[in-house]
Structures are given as C-alpha cells and as structure tokens.
LOKOL-743530 format. One line per field, with one value per residue: residue in three letters; x, y, z of N, C-alpha, C in turn. Coordinates in steps of 0.05 Angstrom, whole numbers, plus 32768, in hexadecimal, padded with zeros to 4 digits. Example, Ala and Ser with C-alpha at 12.3 -4.5 7.8 and 13.67 -1.06 7.14 Angstrom:
2
type: ALA,SER
nc1: 8108,8101
nc2: 7F8E,7FD3
nc3: 809C,808E
cac1: 80F6,8111
cac2: 7FA6,7FEB
cac3: 809C,808F
cc1: 8108,8102
cc2: 7FBE,8001
cc3: 809C,809D
This chain:
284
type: UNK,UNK,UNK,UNK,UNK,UNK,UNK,UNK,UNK,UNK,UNK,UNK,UNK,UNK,UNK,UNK,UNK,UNK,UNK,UNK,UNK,UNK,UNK,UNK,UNK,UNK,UNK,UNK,UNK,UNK,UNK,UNK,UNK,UNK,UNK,UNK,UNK,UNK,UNK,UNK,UNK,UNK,UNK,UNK,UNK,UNK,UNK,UNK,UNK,UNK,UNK,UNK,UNK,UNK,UNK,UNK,UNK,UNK,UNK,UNK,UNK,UNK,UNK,UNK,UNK,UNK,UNK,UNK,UNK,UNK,UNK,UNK,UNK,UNK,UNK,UNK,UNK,UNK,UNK,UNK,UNK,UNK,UNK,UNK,UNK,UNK,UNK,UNK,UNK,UNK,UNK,UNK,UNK,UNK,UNK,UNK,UNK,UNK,UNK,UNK,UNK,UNK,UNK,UNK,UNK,UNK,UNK,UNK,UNK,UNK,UNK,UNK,UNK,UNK,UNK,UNK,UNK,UNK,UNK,UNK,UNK,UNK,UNK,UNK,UNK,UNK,UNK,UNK,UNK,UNK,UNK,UNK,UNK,UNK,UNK,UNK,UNK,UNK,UNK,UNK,UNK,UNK,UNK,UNK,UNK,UNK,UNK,UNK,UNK,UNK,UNK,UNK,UNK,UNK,UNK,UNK,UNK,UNK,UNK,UNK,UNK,UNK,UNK,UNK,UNK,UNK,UNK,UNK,UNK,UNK,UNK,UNK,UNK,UNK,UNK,UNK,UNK,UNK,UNK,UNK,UNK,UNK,UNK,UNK,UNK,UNK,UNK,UNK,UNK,UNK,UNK,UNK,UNK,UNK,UNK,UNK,UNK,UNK,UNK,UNK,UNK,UNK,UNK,UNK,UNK,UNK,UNK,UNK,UNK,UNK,UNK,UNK,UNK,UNK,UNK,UNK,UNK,UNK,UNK,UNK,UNK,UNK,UNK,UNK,UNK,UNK,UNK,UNK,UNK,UNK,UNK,UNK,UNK,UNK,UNK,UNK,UNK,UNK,UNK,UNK,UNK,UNK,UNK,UNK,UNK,UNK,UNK,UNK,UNK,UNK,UNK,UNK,UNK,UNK,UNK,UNK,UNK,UNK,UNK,UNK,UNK,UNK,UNK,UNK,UNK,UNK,UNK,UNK,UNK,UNK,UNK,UNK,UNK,UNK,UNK,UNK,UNK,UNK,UNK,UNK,UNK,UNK,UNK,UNK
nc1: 8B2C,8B02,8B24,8B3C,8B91,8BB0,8BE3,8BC3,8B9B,8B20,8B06,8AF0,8B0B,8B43,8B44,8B67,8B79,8B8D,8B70,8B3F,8B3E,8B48,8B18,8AFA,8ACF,8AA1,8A64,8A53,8A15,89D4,89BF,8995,897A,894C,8956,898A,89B3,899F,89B8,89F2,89E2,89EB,8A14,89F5,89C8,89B6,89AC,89C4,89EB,89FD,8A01,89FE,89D7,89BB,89C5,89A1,8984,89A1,89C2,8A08,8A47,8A7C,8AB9,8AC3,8ABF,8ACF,8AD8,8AB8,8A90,8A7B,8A60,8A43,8A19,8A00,89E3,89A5,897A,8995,89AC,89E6,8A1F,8A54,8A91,8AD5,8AFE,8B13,8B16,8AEA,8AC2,8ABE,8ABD,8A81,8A6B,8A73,8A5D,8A29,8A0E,8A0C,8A04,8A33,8A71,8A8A,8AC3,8B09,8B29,8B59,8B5B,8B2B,8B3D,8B5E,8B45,8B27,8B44,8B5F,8B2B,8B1A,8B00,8AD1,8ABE,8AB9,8AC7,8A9E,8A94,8A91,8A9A,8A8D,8A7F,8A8E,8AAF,8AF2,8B2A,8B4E,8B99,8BBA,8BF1,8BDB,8BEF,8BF0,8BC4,8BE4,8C24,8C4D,8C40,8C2A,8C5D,8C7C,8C5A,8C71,8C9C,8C90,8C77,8CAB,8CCE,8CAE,8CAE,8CDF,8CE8,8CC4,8CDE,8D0C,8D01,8CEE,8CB3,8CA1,8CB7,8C9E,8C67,8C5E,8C76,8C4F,8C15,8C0F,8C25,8C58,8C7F,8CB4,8CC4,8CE9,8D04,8D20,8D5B,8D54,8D71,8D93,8D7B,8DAE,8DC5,8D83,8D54,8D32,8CF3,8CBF,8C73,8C46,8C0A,8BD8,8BAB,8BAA,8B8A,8B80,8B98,8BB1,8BD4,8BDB,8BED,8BEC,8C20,8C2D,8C4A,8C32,8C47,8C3F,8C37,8C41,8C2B,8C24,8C46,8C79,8C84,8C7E,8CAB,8CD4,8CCA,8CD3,8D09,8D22,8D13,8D36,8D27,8D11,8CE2,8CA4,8C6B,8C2A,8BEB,8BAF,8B67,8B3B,8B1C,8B34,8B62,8B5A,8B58,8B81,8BA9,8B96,8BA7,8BD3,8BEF,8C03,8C27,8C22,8BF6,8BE7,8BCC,8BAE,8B91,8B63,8B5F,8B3B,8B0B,8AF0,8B15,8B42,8B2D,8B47,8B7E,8BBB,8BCB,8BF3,8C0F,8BE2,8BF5,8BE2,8BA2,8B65,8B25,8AE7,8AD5,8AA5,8A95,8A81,8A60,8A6D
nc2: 8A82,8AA7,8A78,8A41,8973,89A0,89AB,89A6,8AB9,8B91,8B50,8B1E,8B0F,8B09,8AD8,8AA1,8A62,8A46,8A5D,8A4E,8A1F,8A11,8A21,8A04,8A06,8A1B,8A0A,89D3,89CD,89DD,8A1B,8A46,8A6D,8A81,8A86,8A6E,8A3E,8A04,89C7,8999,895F,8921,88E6,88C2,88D8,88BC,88E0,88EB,8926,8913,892D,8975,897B,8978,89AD,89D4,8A08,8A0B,8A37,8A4E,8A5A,8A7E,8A97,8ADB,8AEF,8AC0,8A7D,8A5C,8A7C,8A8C,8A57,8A52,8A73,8A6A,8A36,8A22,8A47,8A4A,8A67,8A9D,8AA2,8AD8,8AE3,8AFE,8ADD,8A92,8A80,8A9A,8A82,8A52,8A5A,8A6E,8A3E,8A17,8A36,8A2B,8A4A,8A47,8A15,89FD,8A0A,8A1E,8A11,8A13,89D2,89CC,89F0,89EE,89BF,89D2,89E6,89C1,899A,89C5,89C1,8984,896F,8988,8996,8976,8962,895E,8920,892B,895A,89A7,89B5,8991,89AC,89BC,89E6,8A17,8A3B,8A6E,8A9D,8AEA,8B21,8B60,8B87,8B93,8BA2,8B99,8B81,8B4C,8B3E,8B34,8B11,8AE0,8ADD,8AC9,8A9D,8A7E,8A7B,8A53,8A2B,8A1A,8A0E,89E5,89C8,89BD,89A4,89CD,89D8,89A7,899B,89C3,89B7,898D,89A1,89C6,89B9,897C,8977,8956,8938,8938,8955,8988,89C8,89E5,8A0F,8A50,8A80,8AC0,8AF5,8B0F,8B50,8B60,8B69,8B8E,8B9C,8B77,8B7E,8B4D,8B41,8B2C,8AF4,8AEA,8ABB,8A87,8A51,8A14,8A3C,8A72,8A94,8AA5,8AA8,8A98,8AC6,8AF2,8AEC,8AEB,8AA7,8A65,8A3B,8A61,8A8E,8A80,8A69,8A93,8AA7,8A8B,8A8E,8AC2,8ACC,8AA5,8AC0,8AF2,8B20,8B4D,8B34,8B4E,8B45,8B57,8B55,8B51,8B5B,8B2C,8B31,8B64,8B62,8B5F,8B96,8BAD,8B9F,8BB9,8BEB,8BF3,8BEE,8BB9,8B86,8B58,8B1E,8AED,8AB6,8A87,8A97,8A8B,8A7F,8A9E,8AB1,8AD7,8AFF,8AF7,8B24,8B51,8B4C,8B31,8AEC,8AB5,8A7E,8A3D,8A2A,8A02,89D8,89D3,89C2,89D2,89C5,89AD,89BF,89AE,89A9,8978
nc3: 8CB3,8C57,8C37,8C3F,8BFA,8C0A,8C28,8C5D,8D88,8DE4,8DEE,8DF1,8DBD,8DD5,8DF5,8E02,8DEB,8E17,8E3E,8E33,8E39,8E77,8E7F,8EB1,8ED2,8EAB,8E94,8E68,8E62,8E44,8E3C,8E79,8E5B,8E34,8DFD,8DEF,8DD2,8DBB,8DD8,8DBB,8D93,8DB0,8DBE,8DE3,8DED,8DB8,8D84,8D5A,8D2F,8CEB,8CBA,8C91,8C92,8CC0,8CD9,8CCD,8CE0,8D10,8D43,8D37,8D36,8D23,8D0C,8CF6,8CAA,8C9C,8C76,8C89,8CA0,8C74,8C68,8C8C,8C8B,8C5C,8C6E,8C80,8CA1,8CC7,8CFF,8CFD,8D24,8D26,8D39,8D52,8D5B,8D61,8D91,8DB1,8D91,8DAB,8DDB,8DD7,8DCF,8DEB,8E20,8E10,8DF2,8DB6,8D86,8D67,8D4A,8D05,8CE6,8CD5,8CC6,8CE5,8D07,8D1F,8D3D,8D63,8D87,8D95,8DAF,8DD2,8DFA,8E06,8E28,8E22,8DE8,8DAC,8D6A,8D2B,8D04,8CCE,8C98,8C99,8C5F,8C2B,8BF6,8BFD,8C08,8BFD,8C17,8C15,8BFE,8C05,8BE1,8BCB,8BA2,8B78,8B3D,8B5A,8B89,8B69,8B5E,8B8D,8BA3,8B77,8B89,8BB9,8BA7,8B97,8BB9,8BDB,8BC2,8BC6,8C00,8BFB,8BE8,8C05,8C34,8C5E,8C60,8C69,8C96,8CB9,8CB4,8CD8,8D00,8D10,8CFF,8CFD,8D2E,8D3A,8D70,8D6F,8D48,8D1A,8D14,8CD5,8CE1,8CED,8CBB,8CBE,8C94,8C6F,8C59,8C57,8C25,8C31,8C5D,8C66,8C79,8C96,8C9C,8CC7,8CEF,8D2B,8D41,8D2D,8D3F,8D25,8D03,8D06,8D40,8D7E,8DB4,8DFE,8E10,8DF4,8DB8,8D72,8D4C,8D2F,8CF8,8CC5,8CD2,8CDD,8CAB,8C8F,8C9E,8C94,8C5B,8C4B,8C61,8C33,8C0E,8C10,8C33,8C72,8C9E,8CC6,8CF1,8CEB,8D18,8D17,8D0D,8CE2,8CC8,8CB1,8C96,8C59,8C49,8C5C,8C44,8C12,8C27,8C27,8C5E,8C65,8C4A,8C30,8C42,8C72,8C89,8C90,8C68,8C30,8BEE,8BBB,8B8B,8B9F,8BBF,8B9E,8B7A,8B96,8B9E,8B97,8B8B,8BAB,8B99,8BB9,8BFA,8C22,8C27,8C36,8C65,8C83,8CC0,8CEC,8D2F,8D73,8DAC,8DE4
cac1: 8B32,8AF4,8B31,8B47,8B8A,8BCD,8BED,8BAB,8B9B,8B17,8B03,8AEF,8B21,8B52,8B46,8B76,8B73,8B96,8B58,8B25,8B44,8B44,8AFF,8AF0,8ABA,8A8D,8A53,8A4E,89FE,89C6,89B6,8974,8970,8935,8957,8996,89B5,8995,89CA,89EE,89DF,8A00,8A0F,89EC,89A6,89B9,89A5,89E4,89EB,89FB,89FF,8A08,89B6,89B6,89CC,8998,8977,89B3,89DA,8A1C,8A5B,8A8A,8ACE,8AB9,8AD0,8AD8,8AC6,8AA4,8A7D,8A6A,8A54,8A2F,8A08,89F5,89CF,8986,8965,89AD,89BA,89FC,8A2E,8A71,8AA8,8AE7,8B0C,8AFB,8B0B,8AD6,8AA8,8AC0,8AA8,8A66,8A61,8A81,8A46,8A12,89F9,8A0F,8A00,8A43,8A79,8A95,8AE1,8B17,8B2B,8B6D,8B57,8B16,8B4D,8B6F,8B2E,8B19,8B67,8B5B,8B13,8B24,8AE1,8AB5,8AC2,8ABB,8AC2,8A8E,8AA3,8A85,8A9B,8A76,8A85,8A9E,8ACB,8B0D,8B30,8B7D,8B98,8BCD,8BF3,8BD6,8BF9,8BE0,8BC0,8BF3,8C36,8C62,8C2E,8C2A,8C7C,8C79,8C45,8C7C,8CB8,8C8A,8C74,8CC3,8CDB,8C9A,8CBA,8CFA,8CE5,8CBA,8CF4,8D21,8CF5,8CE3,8C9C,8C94,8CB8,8C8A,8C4F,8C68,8C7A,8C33,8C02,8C14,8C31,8C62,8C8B,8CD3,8CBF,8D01,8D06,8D48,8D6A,8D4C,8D8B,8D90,8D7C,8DCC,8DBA,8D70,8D49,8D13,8CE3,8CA6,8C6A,8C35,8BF2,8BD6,8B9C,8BB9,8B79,8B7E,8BAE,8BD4,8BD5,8BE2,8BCD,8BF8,8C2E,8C24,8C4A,8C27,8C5C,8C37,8C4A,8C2D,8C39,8C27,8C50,8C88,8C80,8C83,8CC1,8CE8,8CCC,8CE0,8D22,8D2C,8D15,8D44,8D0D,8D0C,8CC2,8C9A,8C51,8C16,8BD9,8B8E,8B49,8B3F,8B12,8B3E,8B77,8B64,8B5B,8B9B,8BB3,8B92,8BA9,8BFD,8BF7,8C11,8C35,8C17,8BE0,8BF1,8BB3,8BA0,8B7C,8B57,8B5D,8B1F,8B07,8AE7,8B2F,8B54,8B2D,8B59,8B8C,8BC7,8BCE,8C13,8C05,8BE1,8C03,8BCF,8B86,8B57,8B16,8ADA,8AC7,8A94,8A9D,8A65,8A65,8A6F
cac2: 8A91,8A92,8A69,8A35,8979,89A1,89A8,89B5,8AB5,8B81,8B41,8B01,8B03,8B01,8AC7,8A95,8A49,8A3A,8A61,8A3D,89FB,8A17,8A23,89EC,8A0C,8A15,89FA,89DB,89C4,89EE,8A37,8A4B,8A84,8A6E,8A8D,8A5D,8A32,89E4,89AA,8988,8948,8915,88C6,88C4,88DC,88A8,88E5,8902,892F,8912,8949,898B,8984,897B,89C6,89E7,8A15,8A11,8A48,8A4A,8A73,8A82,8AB1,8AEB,8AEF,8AAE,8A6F,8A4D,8A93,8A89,8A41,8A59,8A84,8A51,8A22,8A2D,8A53,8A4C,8A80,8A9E,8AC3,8AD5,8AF0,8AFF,8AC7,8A7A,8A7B,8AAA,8A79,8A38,8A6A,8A68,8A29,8A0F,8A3A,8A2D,8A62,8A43,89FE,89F4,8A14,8A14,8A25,89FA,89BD,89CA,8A0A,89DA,89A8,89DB,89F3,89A9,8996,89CF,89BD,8969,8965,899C,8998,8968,8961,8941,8911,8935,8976,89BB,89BD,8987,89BB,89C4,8A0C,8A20,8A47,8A80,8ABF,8AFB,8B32,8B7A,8B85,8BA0,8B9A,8BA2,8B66,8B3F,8B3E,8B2F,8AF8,8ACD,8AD6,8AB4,8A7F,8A73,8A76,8A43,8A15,8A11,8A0E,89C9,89B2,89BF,89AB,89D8,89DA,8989,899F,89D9,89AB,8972,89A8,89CE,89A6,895A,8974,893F,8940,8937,8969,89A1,89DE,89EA,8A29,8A64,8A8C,8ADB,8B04,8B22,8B6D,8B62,8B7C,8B9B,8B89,8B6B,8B7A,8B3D,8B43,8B0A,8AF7,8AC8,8AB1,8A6D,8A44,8A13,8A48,8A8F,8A90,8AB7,8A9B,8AA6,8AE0,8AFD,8AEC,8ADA,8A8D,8A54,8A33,8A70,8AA1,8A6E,8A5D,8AA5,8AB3,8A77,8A9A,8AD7,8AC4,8A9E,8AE1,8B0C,8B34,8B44,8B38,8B56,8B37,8B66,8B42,8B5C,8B48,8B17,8B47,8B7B,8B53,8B6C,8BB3,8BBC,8B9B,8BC9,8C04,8BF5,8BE6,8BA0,8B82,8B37,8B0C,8ACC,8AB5,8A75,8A9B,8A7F,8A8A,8AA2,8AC5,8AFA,8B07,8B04,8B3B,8B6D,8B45,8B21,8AD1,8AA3,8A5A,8A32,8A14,89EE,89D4,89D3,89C0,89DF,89B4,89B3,89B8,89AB,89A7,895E
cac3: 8CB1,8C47,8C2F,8C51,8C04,8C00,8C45,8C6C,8DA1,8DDF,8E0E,8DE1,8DAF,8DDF,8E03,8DF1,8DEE,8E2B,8E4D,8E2E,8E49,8E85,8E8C,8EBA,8EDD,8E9C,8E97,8E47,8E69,8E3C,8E5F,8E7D,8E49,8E27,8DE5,8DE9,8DBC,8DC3,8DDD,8DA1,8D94,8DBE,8DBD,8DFC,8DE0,8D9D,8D74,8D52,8D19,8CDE,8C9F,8C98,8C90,8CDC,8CE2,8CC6,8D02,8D28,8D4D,8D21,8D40,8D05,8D0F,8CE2,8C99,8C93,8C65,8CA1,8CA3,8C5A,8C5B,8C9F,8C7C,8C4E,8C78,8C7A,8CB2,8CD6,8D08,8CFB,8D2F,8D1A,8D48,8D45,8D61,8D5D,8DAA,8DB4,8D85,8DBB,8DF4,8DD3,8DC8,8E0D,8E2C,8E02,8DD7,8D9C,8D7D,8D61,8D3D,8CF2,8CED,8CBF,8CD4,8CF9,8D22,8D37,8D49,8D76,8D97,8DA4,8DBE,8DF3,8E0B,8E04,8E39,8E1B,8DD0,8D96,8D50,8D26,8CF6,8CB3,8C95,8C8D,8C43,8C12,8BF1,8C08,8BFE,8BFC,8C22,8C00,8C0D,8BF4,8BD9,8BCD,8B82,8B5C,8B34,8B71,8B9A,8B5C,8B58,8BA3,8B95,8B63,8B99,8BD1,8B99,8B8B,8BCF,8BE3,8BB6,8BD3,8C17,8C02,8BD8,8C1A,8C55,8C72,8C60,8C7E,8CB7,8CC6,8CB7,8CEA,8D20,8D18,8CF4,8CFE,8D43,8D47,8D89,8D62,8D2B,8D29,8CFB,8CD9,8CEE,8CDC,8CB1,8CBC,8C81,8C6B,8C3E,8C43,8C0D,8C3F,8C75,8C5E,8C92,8C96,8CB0,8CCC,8CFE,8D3E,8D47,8D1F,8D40,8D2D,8CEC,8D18,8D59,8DA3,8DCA,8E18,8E13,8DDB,8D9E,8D58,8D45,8D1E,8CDB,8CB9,8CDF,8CE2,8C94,8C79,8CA7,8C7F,8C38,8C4B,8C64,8C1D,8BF4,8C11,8C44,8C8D,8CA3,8CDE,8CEE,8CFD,8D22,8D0A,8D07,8CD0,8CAF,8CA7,8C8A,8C3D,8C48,8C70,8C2E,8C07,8C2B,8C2D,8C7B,8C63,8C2F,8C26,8C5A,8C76,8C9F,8C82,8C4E,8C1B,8BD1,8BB2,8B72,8BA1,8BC3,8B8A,8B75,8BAC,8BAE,8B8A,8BA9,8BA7,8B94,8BD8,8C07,8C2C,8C27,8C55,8C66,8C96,8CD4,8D09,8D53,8D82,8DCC,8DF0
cc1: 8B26,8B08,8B3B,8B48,8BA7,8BE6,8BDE,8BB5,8B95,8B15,8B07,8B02,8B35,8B5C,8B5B,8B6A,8B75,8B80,8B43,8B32,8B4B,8B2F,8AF3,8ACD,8A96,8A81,8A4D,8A2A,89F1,89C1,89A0,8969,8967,894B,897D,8998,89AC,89B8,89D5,89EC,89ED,89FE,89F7,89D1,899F,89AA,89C6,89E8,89FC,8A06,89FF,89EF,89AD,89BE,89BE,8982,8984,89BB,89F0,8A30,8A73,8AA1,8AC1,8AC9,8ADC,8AD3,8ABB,8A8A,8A6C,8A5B,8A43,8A14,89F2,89E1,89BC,8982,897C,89B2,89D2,8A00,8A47,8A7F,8AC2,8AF8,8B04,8AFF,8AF8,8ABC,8AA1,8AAE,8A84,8A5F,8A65,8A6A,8A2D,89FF,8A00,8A0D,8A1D,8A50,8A81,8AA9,8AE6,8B19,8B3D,8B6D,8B41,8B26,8B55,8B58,8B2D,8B36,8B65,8B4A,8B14,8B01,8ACA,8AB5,8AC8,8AB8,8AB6,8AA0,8A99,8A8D,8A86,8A6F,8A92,8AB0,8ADE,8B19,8B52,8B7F,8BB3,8BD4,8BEB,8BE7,8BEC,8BDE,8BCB,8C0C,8C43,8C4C,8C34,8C46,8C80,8C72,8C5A,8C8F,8CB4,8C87,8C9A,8CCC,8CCC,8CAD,8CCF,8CF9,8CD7,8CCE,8D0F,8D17,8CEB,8CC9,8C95,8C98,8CAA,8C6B,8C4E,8C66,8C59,8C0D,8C03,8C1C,8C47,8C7D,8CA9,8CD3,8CCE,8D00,8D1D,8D48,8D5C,8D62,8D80,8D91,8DA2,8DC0,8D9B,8D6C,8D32,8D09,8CC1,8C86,8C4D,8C1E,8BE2,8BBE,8BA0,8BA4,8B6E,8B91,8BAC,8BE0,8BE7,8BDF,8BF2,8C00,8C22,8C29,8C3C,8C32,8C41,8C48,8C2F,8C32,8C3C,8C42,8C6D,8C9A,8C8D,8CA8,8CE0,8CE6,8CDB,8CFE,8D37,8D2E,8D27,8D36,8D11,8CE9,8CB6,8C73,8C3E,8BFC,8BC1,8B7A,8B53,8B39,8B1D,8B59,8B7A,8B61,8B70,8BAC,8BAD,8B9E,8BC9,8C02,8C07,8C15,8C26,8C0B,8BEF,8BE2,8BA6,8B85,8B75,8B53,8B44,8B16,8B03,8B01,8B3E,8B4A,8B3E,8B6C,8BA1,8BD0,8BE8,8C00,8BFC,8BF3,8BEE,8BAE,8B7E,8B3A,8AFD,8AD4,8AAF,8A9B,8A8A,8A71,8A61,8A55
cc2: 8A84,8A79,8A5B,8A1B,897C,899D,89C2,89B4,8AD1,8B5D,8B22,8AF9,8AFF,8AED,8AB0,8A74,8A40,8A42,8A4E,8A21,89FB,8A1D,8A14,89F2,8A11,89FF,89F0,89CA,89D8,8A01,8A37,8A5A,8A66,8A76,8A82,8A43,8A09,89D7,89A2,896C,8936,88F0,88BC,88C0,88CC,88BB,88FA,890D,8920,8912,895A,8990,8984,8990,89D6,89EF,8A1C,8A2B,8A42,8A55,8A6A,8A8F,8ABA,8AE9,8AD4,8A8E,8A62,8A5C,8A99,8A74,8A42,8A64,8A74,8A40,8A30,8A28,8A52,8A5F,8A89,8AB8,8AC9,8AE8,8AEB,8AEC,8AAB,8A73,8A8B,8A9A,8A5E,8A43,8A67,8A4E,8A19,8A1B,8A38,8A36,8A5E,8A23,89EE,8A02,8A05,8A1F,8A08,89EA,89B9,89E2,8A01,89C7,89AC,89D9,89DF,899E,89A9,89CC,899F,8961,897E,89A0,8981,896F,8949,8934,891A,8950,8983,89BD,89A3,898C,89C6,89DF,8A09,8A33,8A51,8A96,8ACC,8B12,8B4E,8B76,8B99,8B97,8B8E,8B84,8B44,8B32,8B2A,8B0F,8AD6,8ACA,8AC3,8A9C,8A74,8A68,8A56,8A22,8A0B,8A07,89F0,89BE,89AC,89B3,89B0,89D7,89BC,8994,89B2,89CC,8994,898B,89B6,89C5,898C,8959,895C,8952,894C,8945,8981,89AA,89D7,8A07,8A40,8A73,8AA5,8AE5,8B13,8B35,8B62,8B77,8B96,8B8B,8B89,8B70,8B62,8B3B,8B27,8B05,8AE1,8AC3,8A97,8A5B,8A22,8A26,8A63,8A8F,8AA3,8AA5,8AA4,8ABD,8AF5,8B00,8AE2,8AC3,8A7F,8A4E,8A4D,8A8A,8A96,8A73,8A77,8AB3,8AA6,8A83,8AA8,8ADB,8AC2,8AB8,8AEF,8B21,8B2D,8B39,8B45,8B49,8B4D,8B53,8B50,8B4D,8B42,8B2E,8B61,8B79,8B67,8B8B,8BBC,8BB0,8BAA,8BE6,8C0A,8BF0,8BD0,8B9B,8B65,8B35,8AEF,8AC8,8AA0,8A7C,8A8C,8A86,8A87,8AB3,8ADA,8B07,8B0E,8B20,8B58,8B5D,8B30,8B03,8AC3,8A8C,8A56,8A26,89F9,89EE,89C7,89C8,89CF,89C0,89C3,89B0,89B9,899E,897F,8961
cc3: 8C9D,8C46,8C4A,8C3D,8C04,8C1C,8C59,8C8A,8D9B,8DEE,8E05,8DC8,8DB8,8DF0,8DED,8DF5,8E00,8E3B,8E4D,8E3A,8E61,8E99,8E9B,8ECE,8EC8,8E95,8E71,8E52,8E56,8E50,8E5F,8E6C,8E30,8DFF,8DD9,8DD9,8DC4,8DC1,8DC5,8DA1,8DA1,8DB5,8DCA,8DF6,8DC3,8D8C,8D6C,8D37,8D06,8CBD,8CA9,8C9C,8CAD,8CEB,8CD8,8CDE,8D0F,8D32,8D47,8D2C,8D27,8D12,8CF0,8CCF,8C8D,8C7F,8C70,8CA1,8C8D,8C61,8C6D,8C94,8C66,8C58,8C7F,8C93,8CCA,8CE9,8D18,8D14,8D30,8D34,8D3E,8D4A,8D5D,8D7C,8DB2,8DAE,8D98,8DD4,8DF2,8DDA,8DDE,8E18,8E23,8DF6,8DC1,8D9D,8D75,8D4F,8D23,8CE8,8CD8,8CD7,8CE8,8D0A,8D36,8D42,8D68,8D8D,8DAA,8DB3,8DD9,8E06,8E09,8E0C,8E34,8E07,8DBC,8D74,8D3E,8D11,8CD0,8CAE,8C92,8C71,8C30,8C03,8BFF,8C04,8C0A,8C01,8C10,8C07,8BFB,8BF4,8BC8,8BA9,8B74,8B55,8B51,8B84,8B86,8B59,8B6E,8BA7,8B8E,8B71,8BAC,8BC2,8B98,8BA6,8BE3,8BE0,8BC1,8BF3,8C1B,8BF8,8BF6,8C2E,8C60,8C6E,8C6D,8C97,8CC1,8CCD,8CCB,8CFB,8D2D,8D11,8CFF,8D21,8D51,8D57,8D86,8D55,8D32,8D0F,8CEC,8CD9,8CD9,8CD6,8CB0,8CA3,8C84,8C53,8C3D,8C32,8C13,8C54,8C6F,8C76,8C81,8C9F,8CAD,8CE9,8D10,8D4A,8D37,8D24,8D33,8D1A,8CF8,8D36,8D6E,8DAA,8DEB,8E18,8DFA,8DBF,8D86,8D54,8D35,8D05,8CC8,8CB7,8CDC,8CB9,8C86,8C94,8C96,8C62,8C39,8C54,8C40,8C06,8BFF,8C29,8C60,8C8C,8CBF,8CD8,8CFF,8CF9,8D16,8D0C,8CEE,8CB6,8CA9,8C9C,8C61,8C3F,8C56,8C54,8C1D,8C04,8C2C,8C4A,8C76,8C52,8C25,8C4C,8C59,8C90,8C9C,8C6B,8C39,8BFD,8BCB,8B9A,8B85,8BB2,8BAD,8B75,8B7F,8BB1,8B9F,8B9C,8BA0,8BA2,8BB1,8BDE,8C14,8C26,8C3E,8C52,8C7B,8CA4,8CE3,8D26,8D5E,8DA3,8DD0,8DFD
C-alpha cells in the first residue's frame, strides 16, 4: 500500500492467499506467448540478480497507488502493471507474465509464506528509503483534532502493551502471542468509520468468512476503544482511500499508509507507527 525502522484478501482482487497456495497445478515455467515476462534469475543458471540495476526492462506488477508503484516507475525502461491486489500481482508472477513484484516487505512476506514452492524473496530491497506508515485524518479542524486523540491514545496503547502484543501476534507471528481483552466502549462519543484496503495482509487483509482483520484493523479498534469511539471498517480499493476521505464517506485511513508531503497535502496524518521497507518477489 506510497507509505510504507519503527514497528515495520470483480475476479483478481478477490482471490485470497489461501488460493494462491493452492494453486498446485500452476505452471511458474515461462509461457509460449512470445510477449511474456522472461524466467527470473535462478541459482541453478548461477546468474542471479543482484541490484535494483538488474530490473531495468523487467515486467514489474505493483498493487496500484502504491510506493512499490512509484519506485516501479522509476526504473529505466521497466514495464509497469499495477492492480488492485498484491494477490493478483503473485498470480502474475506465479504464471509468468511478470518478472517479479514490488510490494513492502511484510505483505511480500505473506505472498511468499503462501506460495513456499513458487515464490521467493530476494535478499536486496527495491528502495534504500524506508517510509512510515500513519493514520490519516480528513483536512480540517475537526480531522486535525481527531489526528492528536489517535496520537495520545497511540501512546498509551505502546506504554500499555498492546502495541508489542499486536506486533508479536501479527508481525513477529509468535505462536504464544495473546491480546488483552478488548473493553466495551461505556457512553461512546460516536462511531468512527475507517476505510481501509484488506489487501495487505498481515496489515488488512479477509478472514475466510469475509471479516476485516490484521494489525491495522486490530490496532485502530484498541485506539478507538481508548478515545472513547465505536469504530466500523469499510474495505476499498487502495486508490480510493483519499477521496472517500475527502468526501466524509470516512473519518480517518488505516491501510499501512505512508506519510508523504503529497498526502499530507489532502490530508491530516497522526505520528507513525511503523516503518517499512519495499521488497522484491520473484518466482522460484
């Protein structure tokens, strides 16, 4: 998801992870279409990329809107194709019309966790700069206000806990890793709605039955607890995250967004919580 070291699930966006590791019948072999994406480098052939300079030409798959989709853009003579999911971008790249994707580092984690035998991550980032990820809040008083309650409540939540234990149960995934009790809002103050894109897991991402979950989802249920606020989570494309902010559909984003001068132009941000980095993924 641009933003993305602090504490770093229509046809194809719906495919989920458990599918893609499922695929046992795909072929990750190069296709006969002459206008497919070349093999990536393997041990095997003792030629293996490298640098990021060993991606220039490639076939790139990006999730749209995102800072993978920038730094895509970036590499010389690259050719970029963004969708809306990053299982959508594994699909590519599992069949071979793409060279290799560029997503953060813990949504390429997931990808490569579901495909074990058709997915790797190289050992070099896309980018050298790192990016923080932050809730945004709509640009005005009333956002800005908003803004200083999630910074306060943030605080309390690392001074308490809960923010390790969220990062242990969805990040660090350790086995023993337990919440503490989520406590019922008594008189909230309101109900907060969240928009959010569950297509970055371990960040957002679809239960089986279709629930929103994930550190994020998880994270702003504990703020919003602490402020006083019910919350409700609406799902969206990535790219339509700030204009549903723009428009009053939602109150604040929580998507592993990325703080950025050209965001904070539309958009008031809380302190980060996490940093991140971009990876590569490339077929086995």
């Amino acid at each position: 998801m641009n933003m993305k070291k602090f504490f770093a699930l229509g046809m194809a966006a719906a495919l989920s992870l458990s599918l893609l590791a499922g695929c046992g019948s795909t072929s990750s072999a190069p296709s006969a279409d002459p206008g497919a994406a070349s093999p990536a480098p393997t041990e095997e052939t003792g030629n293996t990329w490298t640098s990021v300079e060993d991606l220039k030409g490639k076939k790139i798959a990006v999730q749209e809107g995102t800072t993978g989709n920038d730094i895509a853009k970036e590499i010389e003579g690259a050719e970029v194709s963004a969708f809306k999911a990053a299982t959508a971008c594994a699909m590519e790249l599992i069949n071979g019309r793409v060279d290799c994707i560029i997503i953060d580092t813990n949504p390429a984690q997931s990808l490569v966790n579901a495909n074990p035998d058709k997915l790797q991550l190289l050992d070099f980032p896309a980018s050298e700069e790192s990016e923080t990820y932050a809730i945004a809040t709509q640009k005005n008083e009333e956002g800005a206000a908003l803004a200083e309650e999630f910074n306060a409540a943030m605080e309390t939540l690392k001074e308490n806990g809960t923010f390790d234990a969220l990062v242990a149960k969805y990040i660090s995934k350790e086995e023993d890793a337990t919440l503490p009790e989520l406590a019922p809002v008594e008189n909230p103050k309101g109900t907060l709605v969240m928009g959010t894109n569950c297509e970055f897991e371990p960040f957002e991402y679809l239960t089986s039955d279709g629930q929103p979950t994930g550190f994020d989802v998880d994270y702003v249920k504990y703020l919003c607890a602490e402020m006083g606020y019910e919350v409700t989570v609406e799902n969206m494309d990535f790219d339509a995250l700030i204009p549903a902010l723009q428009s009053g559909r939602i109150d604040f984003i929580a998507a592993g967004l990325t703080k950025n001068p050209e965001r904070e132009e539309n958009a008031n941000f809380t302190n980060g919580y996490y940093e991140a980095v971009q990876s590569i993924v490339v077929a086995k």
